[in-house]
C-alpha positions as CSV (number, residue, x, y, z in Angstrom):
1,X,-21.5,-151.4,82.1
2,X,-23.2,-149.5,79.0
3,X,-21.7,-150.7,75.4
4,X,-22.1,-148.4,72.4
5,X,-21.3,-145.2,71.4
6,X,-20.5,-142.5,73.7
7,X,-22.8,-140.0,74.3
8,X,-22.9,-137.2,72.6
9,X,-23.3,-134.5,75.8
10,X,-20.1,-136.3,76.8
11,X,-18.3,-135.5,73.8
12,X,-19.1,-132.2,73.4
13,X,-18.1,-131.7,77.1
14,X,-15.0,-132.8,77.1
15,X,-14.0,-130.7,73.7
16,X,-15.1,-127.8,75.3
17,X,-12.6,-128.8,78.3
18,X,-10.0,-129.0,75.8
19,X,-10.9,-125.6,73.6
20,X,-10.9,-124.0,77.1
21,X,-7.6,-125.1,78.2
22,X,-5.4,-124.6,75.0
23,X,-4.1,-121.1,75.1
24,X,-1.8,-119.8,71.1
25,X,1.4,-118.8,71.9
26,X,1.2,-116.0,69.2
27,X,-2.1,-113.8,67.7
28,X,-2.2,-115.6,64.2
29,X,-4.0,-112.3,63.2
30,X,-1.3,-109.7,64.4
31,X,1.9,-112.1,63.2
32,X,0.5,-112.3,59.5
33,X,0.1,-108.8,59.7
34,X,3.6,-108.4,61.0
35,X,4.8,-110.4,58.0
36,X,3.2,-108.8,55.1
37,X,4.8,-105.3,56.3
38,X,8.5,-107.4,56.4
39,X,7.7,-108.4,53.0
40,X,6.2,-105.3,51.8
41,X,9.9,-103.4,53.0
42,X,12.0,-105.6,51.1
43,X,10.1,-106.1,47.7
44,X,10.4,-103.7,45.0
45,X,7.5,-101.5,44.3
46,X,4.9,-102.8,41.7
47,X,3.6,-98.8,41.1
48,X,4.7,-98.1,37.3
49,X,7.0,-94.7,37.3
50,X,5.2,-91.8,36.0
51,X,6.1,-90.4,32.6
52,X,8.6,-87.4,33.0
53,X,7.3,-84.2,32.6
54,X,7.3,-82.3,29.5
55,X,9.0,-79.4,28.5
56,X,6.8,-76.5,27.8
57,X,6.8,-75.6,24.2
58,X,8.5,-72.5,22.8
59,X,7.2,-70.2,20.1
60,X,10.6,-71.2,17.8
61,X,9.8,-75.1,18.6
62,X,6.3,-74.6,17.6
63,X,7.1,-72.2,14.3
64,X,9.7,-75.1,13.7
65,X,7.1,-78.3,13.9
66,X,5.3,-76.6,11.0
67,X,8.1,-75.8,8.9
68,X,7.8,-78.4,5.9
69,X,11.7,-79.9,4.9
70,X,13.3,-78.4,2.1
71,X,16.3,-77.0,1.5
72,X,16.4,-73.4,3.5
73,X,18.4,-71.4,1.8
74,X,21.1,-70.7,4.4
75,X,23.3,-66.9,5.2
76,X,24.6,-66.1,1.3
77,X,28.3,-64.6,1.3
78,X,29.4,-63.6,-2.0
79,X,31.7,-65.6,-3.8
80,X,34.6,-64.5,-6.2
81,X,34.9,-67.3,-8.9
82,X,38.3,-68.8,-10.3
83,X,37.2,-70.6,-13.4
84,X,34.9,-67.9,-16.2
85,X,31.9,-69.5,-16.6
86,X,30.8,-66.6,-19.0
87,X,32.7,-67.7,-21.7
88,X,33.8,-71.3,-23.8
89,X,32.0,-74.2,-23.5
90,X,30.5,-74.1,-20.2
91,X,28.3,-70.8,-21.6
92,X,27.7,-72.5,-24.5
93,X,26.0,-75.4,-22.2
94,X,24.3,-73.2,-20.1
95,X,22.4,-71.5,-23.1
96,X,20.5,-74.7,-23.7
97,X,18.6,-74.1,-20.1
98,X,16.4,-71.6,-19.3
99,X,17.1,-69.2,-17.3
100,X,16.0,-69.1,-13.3
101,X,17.4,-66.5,-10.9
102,X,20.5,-65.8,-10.5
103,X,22.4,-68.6,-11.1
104,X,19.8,-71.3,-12.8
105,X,20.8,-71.6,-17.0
106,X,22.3,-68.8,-18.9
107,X,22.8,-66.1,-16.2
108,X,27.3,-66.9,-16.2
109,X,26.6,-67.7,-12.4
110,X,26.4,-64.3,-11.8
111,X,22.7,-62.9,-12.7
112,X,24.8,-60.8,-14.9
113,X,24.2,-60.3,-18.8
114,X,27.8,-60.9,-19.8
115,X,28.8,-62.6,-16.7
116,X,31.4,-61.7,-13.9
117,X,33.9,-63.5,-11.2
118,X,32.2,-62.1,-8.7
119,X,28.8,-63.4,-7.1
120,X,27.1,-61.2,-4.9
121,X,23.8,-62.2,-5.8
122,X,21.5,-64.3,-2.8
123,X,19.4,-67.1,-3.8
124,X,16.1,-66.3,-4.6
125,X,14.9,-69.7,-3.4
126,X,16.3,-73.1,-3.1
127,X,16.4,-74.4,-6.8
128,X,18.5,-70.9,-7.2
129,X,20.6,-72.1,-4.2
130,X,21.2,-75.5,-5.8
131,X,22.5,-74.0,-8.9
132,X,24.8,-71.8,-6.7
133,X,26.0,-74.4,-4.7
134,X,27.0,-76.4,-8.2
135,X,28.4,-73.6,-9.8
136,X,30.9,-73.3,-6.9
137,X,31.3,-76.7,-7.0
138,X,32.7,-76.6,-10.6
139,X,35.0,-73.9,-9.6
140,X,37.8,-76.1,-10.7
141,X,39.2,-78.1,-13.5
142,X,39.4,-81.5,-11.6
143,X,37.2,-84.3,-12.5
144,X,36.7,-85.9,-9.2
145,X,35.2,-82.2,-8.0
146,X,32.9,-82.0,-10.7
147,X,31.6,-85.8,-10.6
148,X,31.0,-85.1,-6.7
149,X,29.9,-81.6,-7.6
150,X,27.4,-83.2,-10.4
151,X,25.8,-85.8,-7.7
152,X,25.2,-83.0,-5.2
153,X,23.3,-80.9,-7.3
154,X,21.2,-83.6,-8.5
155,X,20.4,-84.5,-4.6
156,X,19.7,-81.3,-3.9
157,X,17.1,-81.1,-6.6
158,X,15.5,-84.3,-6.3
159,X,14.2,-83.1,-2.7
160,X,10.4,-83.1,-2.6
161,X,8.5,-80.3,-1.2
162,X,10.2,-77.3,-1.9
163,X,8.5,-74.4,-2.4
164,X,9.6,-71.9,-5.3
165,X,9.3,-68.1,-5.5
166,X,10.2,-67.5,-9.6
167,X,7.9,-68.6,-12.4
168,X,6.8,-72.3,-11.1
169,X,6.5,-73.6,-15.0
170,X,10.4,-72.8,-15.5
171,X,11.4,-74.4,-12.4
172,X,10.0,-77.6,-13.0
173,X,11.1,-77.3,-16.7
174,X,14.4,-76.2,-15.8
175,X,14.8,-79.2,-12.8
176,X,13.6,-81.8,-15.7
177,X,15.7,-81.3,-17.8
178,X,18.9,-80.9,-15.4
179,X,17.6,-84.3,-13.0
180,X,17.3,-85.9,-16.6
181,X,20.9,-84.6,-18.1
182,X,22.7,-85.4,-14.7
183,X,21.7,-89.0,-14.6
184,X,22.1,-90.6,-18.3
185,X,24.8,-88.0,-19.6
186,X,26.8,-85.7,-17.2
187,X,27.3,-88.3,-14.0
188,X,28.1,-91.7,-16.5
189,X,30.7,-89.2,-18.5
190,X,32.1,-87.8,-15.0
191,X,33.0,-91.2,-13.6
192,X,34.3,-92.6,-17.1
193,X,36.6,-89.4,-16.9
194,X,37.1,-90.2,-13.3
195,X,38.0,-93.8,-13.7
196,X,40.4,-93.0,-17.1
197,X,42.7,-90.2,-14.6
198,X,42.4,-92.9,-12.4
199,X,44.0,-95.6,-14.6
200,X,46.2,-93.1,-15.8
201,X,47.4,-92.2,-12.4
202,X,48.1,-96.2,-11.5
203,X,50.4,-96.8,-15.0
204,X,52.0,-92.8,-14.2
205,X,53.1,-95.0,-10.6
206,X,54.2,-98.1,-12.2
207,X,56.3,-96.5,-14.9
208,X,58.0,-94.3,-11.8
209,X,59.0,-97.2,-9.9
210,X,60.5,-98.8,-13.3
211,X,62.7,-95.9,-14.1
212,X,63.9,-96.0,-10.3
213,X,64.6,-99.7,-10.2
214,X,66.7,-99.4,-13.7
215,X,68.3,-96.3,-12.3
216,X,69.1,-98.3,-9.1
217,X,70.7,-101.2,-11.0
218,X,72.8,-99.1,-13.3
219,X,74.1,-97.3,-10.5
């Protein structure tokens, strides 16, 4: 009888026997890659989606892109006027601008000497197209017009970047002194008149229903 450790032949023998004899149910190589293609069906896609394509651009989208913003000056129709601007106070006014195209200062909204109801004139650019737009505008004798007609014109003419095509000195002299006049005289006097009809208008309503209450009681 031999005590001690086995010896090492022995060992290697007999793992050898066993190696031999144990037989895998299943390829480990062939069942992963079987997995990975299950997996790879259900999970969503990790490939980022390509930008859409562009659109090709146009010769009106490109001549567009350069335009700078301004006002464009859009179809004119000629405009038949119901209040005369060519005479009273409102000429009297106008004299104190000078004068810009056809409808910018003392021109009666016409680009007339004398002034007429009808303008037929177009814009020559768009500070000319402001002052048309504001002279229809105060086409009327109703305060709430002209206060909403005063704070459109003085929108319009505070828009940067506009070119002009009249004498560049009288246009910014004439938008100075209108941007200037519209904000610390014309617009402030406006809403006061605005807020006085206003006022007026409320105690017109309360004195109404009074006279029909007393006429309801006396009856």
């Amino acid at each position: 009888m031999k005590l001690g450790f086995p010896n090492n032949q022995t060992q290697t023998t007999a793992t050898a026997t066993i190696d031999s004899s144990f037989k895998p149910l299943f390829n480990l190589s062939i069942a992963s890659h079987s997995l990975l293609s299950i997996i790879s069906r259900f999970s969503p896609s990790k490939s980022l989606p390509s930008d859409p394509p562009k659109p090709p651009t146009t010769t009106s989208a490109a001549a567009a892109s350069t335009t700078l913003s301004g006002c464009a000056v859009p179809l004119f129709r000629p405009y038949v006027a119901k209040v005369p601007w060519h005479g009273g106070v409102r000429a009297f006014l106008s004299q104190m601008f000078p004068r810009y195209g056809h409808y910018c200062g003392p021109n009666w909204s016409s680009g007339r000497d004398g002034g007429l109801m009808l303008w037929d004139y177009r814009p020559i650019d768009w500070l000319d197209f402001c002052c048309y737009c504001h002279d229809i505008g105060y086409d009327t004798h109703d305060q709430a017009k002209l206060l909403r007609a005063d704070l459109a014109f003085l929108e319009c003419l505070e828009r940067p970047r506009m070119a002009t095509k009249g004498d560049a000195k009288v246009a910014q002299l004439y938008k100075s002194m209108c941007i200037t006049g519209l904000r610390f005289i014309l617009i402030p006097y406006r809403m006061h008149l605005v807020k006085l009809q206003s006022k007026q208008s409320f105690l017109d309503q309360l004195v109404n229903i009074w006279w029909k209450n007393n006429a309801y009681r006396q009856d």
